[in-house]
C-alpha positions as CSV (number, residue, x, y, z in Angstrom):
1,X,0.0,0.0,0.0
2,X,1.3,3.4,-1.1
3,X,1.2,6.6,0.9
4,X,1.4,7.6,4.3
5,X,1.2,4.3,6.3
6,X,1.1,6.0,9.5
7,X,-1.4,4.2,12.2
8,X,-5.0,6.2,12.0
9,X,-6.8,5.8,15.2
10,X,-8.5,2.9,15.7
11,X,-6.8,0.9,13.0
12,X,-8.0,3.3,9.8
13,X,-5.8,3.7,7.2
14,X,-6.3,6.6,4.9
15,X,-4.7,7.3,1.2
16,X,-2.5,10.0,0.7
17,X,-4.7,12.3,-0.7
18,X,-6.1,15.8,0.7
19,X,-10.0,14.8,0.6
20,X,-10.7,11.1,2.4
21,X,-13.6,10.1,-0.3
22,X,-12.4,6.5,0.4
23,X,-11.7,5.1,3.7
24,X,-10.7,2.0,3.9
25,X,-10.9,0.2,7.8
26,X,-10.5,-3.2,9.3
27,X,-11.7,-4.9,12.6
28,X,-8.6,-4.2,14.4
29,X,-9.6,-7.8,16.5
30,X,-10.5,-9.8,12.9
31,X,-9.1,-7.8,10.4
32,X,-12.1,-8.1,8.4
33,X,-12.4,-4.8,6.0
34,X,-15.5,-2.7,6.1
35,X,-16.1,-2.8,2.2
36,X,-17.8,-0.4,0.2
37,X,-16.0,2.2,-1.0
38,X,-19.0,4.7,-2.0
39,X,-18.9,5.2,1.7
40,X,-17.8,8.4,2.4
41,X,-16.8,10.7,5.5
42,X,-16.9,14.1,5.7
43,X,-14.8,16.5,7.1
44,X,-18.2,17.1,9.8
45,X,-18.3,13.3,10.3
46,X,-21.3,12.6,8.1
47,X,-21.4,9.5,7.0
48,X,-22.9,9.0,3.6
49,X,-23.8,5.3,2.3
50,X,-25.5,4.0,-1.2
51,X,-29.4,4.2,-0.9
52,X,-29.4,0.3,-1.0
53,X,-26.6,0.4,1.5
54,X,-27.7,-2.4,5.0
55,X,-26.4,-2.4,8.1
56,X,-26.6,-5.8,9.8
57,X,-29.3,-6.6,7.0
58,X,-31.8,-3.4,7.7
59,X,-32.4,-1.2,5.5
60,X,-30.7,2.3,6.4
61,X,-33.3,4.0,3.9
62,X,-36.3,2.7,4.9
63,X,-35.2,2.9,8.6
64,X,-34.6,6.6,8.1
65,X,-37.9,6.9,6.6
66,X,-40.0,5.3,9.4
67,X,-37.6,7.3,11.4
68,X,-38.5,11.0,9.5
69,X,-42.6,10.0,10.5
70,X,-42.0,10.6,13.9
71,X,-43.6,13.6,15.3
72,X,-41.4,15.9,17.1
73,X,-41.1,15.4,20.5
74,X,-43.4,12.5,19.7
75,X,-43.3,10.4,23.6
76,X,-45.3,7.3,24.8
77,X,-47.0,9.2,27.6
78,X,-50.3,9.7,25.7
79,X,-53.3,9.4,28.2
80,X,-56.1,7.0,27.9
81,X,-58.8,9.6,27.1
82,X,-56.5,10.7,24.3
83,X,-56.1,6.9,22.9
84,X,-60.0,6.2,22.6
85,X,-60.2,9.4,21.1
86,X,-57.8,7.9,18.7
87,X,-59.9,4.8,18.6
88,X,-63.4,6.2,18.3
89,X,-61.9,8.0,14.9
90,X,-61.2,5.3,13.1
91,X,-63.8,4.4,10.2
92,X,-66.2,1.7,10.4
93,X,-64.4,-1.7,9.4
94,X,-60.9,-0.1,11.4
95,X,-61.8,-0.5,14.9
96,X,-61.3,-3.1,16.9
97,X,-63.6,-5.9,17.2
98,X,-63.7,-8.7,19.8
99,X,-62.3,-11.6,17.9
100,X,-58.6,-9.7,17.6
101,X,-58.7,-9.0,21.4
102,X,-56.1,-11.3,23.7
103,X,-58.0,-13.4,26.0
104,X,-61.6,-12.7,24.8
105,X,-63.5,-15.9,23.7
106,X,-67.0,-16.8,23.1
107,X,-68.1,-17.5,26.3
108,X,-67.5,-13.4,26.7
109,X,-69.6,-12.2,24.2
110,X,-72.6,-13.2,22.5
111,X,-74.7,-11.8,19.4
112,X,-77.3,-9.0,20.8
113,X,-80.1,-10.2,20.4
114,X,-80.4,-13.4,22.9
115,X,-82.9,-14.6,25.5
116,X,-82.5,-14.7,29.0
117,X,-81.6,-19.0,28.9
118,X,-78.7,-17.9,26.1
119,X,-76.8,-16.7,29.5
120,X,-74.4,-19.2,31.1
121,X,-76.7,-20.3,33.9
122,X,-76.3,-23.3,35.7
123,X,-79.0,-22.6,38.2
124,X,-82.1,-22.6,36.0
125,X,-82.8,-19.2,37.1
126,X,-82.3,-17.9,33.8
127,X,-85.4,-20.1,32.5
128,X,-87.6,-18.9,35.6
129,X,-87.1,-15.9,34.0
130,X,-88.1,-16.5,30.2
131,X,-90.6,-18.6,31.5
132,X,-92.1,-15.0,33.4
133,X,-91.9,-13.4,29.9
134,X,-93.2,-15.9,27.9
135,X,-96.9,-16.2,28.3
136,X,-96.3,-19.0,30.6
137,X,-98.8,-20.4,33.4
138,X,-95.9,-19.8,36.5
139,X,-97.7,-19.9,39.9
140,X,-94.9,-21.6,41.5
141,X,-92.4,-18.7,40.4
142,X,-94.7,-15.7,41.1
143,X,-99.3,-15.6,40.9
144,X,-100.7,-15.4,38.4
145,X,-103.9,-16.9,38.5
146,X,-104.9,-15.3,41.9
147,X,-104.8,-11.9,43.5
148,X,-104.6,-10.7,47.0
149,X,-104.7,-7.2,49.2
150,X,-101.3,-5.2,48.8
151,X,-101.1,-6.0,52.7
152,X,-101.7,-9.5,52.0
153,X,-105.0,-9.6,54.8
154,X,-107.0,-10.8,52.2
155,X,-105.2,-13.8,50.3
156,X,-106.3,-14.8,46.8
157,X,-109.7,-12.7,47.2
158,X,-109.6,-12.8,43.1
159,X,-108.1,-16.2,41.5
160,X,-109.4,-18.5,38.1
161,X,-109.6,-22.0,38.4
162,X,-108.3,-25.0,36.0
163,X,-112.2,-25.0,34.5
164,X,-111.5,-21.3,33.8
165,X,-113.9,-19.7,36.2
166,X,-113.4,-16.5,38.1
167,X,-113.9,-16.6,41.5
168,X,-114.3,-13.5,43.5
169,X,-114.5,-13.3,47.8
170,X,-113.1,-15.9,50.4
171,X,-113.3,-19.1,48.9
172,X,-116.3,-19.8,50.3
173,X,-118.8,-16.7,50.0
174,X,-118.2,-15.4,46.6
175,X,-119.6,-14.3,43.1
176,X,-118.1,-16.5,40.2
177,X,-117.9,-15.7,36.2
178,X,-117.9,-18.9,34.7
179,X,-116.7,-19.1,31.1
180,X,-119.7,-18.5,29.0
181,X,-120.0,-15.5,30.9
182,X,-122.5,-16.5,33.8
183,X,-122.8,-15.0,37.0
184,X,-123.5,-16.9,40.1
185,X,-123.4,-16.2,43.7
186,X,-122.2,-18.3,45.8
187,X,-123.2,-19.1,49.7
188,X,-123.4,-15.5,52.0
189,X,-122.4,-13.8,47.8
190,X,-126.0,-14.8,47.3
191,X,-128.7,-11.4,47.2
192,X,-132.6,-10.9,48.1
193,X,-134.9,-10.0,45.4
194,X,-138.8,-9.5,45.7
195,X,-141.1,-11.1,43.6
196,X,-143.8,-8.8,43.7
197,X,-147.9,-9.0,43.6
198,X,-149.6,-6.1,43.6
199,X,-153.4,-5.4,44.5
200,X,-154.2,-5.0,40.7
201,X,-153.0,-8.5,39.8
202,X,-154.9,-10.8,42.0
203,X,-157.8,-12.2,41.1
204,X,-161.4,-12.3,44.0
205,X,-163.8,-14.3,44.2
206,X,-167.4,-14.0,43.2
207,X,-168.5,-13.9,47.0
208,X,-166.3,-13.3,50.4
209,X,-163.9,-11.0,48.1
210,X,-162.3,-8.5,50.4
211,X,-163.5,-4.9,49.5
212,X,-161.7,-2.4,47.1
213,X,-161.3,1.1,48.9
214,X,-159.8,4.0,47.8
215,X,-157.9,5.4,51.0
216,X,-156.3,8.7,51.3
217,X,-153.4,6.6,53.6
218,X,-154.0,8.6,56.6
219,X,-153.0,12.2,55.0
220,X,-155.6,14.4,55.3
221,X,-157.4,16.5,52.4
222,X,-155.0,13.9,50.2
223,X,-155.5,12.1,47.1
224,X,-156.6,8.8,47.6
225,X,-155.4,5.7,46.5
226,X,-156.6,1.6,46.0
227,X,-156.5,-0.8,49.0
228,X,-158.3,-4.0,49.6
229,X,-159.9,-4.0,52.8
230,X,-159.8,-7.4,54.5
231,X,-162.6,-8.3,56.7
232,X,-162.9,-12.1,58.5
233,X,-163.3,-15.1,55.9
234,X,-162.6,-13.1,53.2
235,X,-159.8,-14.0,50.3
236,X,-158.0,-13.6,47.2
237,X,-156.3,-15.8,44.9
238,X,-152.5,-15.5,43.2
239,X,-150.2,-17.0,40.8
240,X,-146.4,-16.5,40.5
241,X,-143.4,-17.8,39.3
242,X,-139.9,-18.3,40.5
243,X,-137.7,-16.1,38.8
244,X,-135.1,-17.6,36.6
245,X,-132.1,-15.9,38.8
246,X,-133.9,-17.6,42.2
247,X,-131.7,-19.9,43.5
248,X,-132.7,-23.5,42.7
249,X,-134.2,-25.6,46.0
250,X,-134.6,-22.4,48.5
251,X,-137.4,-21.0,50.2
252,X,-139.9,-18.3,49.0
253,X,-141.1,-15.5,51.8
254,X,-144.3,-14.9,51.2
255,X,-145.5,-11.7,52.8
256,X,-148.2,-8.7,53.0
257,X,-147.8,-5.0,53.3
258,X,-150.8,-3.4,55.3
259,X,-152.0,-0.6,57.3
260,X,-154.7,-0.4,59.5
261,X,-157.3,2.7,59.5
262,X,-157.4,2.4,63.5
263,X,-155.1,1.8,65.9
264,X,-156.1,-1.2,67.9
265,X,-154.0,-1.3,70.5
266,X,-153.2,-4.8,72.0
267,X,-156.2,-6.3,69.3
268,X,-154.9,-9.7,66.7
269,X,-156.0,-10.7,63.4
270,X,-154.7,-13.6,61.9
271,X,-154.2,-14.5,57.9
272,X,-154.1,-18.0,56.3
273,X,-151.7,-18.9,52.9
274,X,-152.7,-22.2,51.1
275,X,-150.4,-22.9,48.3
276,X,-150.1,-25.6,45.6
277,X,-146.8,-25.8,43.6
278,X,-145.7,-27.6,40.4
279,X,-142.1,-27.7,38.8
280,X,-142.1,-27.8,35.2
281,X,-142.9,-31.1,33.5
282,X,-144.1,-31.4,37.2
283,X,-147.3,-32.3,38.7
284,X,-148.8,-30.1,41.3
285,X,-148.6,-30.6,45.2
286,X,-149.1,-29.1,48.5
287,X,-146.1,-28.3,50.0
288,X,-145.1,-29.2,53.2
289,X,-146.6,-26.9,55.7
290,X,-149.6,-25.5,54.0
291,X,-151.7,-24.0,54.9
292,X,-149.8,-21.3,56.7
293,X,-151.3,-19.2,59.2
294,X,-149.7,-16.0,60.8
295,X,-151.4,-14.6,63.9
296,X,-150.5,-10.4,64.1
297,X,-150.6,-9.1,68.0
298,X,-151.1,-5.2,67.0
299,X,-148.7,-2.4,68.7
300,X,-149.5,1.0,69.7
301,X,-149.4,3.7,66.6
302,X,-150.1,1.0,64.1
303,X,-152.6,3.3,62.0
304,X,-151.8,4.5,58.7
305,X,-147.8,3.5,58.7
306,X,-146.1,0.9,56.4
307,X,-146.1,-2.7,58.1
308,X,-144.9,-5.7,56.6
309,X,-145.4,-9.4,58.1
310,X,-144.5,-12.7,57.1
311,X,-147.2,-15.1,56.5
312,X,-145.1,-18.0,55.0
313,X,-141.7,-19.7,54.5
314,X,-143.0,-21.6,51.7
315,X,-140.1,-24.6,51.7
316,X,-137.8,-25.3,49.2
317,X,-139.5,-27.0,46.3
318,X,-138.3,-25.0,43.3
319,X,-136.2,-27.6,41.5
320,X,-136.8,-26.4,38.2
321,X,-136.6,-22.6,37.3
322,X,-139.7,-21.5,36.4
323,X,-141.7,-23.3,39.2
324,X,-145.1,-21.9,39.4
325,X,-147.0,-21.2,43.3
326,X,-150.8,-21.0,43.0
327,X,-151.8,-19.2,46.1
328,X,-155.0,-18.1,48.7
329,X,-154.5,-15.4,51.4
330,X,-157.6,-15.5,54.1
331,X,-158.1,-13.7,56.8
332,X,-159.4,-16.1,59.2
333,X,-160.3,-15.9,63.2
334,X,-157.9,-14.6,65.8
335,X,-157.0,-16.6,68.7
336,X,-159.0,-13.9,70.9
337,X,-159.3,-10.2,70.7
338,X,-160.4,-10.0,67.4
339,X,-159.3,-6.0,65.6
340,X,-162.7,-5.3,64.5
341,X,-161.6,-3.2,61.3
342,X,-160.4,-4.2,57.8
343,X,-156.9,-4.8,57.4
344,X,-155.7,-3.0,54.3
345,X,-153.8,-4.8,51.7
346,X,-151.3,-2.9,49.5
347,X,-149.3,-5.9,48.1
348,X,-148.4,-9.4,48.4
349,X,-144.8,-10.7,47.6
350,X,-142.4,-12.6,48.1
351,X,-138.3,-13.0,48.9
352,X,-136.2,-15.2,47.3
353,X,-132.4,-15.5,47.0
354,X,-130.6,-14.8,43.8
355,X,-127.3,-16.6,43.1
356,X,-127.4,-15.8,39.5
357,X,-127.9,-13.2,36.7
358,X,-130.7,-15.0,35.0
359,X,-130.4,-18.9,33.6
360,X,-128.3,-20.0,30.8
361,X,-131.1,-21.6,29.0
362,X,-134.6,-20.9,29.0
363,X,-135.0,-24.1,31.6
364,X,-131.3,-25.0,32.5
365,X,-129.4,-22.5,35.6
């Protein structure tokens, strides 16, 4: 080698010539030469290398251009806020989805639209619950089919049985909607109703018919209005029906609704009720207890007020709806003191217990 062959620092060796444009050095340990002579060396110690120059295999050009996209005074202290700001800016098909996240699986995430048994559930709670959504009879989870007081006192006061009926009250004493709509009352649910017979619809006789007054009802200078006076052995005939709503096999009340003109203080009358009855498709019969007789023991002030006194329990024959009662009211002799006056009749009726709105037939309850 030519030149001046004096030791460079660190085992370079450098031509004789004023401008080192080739530098030629070694591995001072190995001796290997660093080859490439179109690296050069400036006087500022800038190195300059061919664009396809590596070092250790990588790229110095494209290193230096990954290198120039650095912001300035770029650092890795960026908060969290300002990452998912980062994040929420990407466009649709950019962000991150659960499949490319470490440790996420299926068992973490499910589509959105899922029903309550879709969760893991090992417990079966998870189908109590779809079963509460899902139109489902559930009693043993949480009532349905019965109702009760918010404070509980009065438990299942409202509830529908397996036949579909409604049943309103205790269990016991309550009004039921059946499923074709019929009402019935049950036991104490049950109501009175009066079957009615007024003066105008009876029929007399041709002789011992009580006598047709018009009274003015104890107002004086008043209108007056129709009564039939009742005087000993005298008598009227009715007919009426039970009711279709009249609970099957009870008893009918018949009664009257009187006045007297007088007083009579501490005076009786007495009236007698024969009846005959027939069920439909039925034959007649007397029922059990007819005739009937009622003996009145008159009070103090009795003149010209309402009254009303039973003369019968007629028992429990009505089997059928529609069961018909053919009826004479007498007034007969007292026991002793015998009121000397008429007794004036206003109407004759009866009461009878309702347990439901009308039959569901014309002949069936």
């Amino acid at each position: 080698m030519s030149g001046d062959t004096r030791p460079f620092p660190f085992g370079v060796f450098v031509p004789p010539v004023s401008v080192h444009t080739a530098l030629v050095r070694f591995r001072g340990i190995t001796g290997n030469i660093m080859q490439g002579t179109l690296i050069t060396v400036d006087d500022d110690d800038n190195i300059t290398m061919p664009k396809g120059s590596t070092i250790n295999g990588r790229s110095v050009f494209a290193d230096g251009v990954k290198l120039d996209g650095i912001e300035l005074r770029a650092t890795r202290d960026q908060t969290g806020a300002e990452i998912v700001v980062l994040l929420e800016a990407l466009i649709v098909g950019a962000r991150l989805s659960h499949n490319y996240l470490d440790d996420v699986g299926a068992d973490d995430h499910h589509d959105e639209n899922h029903s309550i048994v879709s969760h893991n559930d090992t417990t079966a709670t998870g189908a109590e619950l779809e079963a509460l959504t899902d139109d489902s009879m559930v009693d043993g989870l949480h009532r349905h089919s019965e109702v009760s007081s918010p404070d509980g006192v009065y438990n299942r006061q409202i509830r529908i049985d397996n036949n579909g009926v409604v049943h309103i009250g205790d269990g016991t004493n309550e009004l039921q909607i059946e499923v074709d709509g019929t009402i019935r009352f049950i036991n104490n649910a049950t109501v009175y109703e009066d079957l009615q017979i007024s003066i105008s619809n009876i029929r007399i006789p041709a002789s011992n018919a009580p006598t047709q007054r018009l009274y003015n009802h104890g107002i004086g200078g008043g209108v007056t209005f129709p009564v039939l006076g009742f005087a000993l052995n005298e008598f009227f005939f009715f007919d009426t029906q039970a009711p279709h709503s009249m609970e099957l096999s009870t008893v009918l009340d018949n009664h009257i609704h009187y006045m007297t003109p007088t007083d009579g203080t501490g005076k009786k009358f007495k009236f007698q009720l024969d009846v005959i009855t027939a069920v439909v498709n039925g034959n007649w019969a007397v029922p059990s207890g007819s005739p009937f007789t009622k003996e009145v023991s008159m009070i103090a002030d009795l003149s010209n007020k309402h009254k009303k006194e039973i003369i019968a329990d007629i028992p429990a024959v009505n089997t059928t709806v529609s069961t018909v009662y053919s009826c004479r009211l007498e007034r007969i002799d007292a026991s002793s003191d015998e009121y000397g006056s008429e007794i004036y009749i206003k109407f004759n009726d009866g009461h009878f217990r309702k347990d439901t709105v009308g039959s569901r037939t014309e002949l069936d309850k």
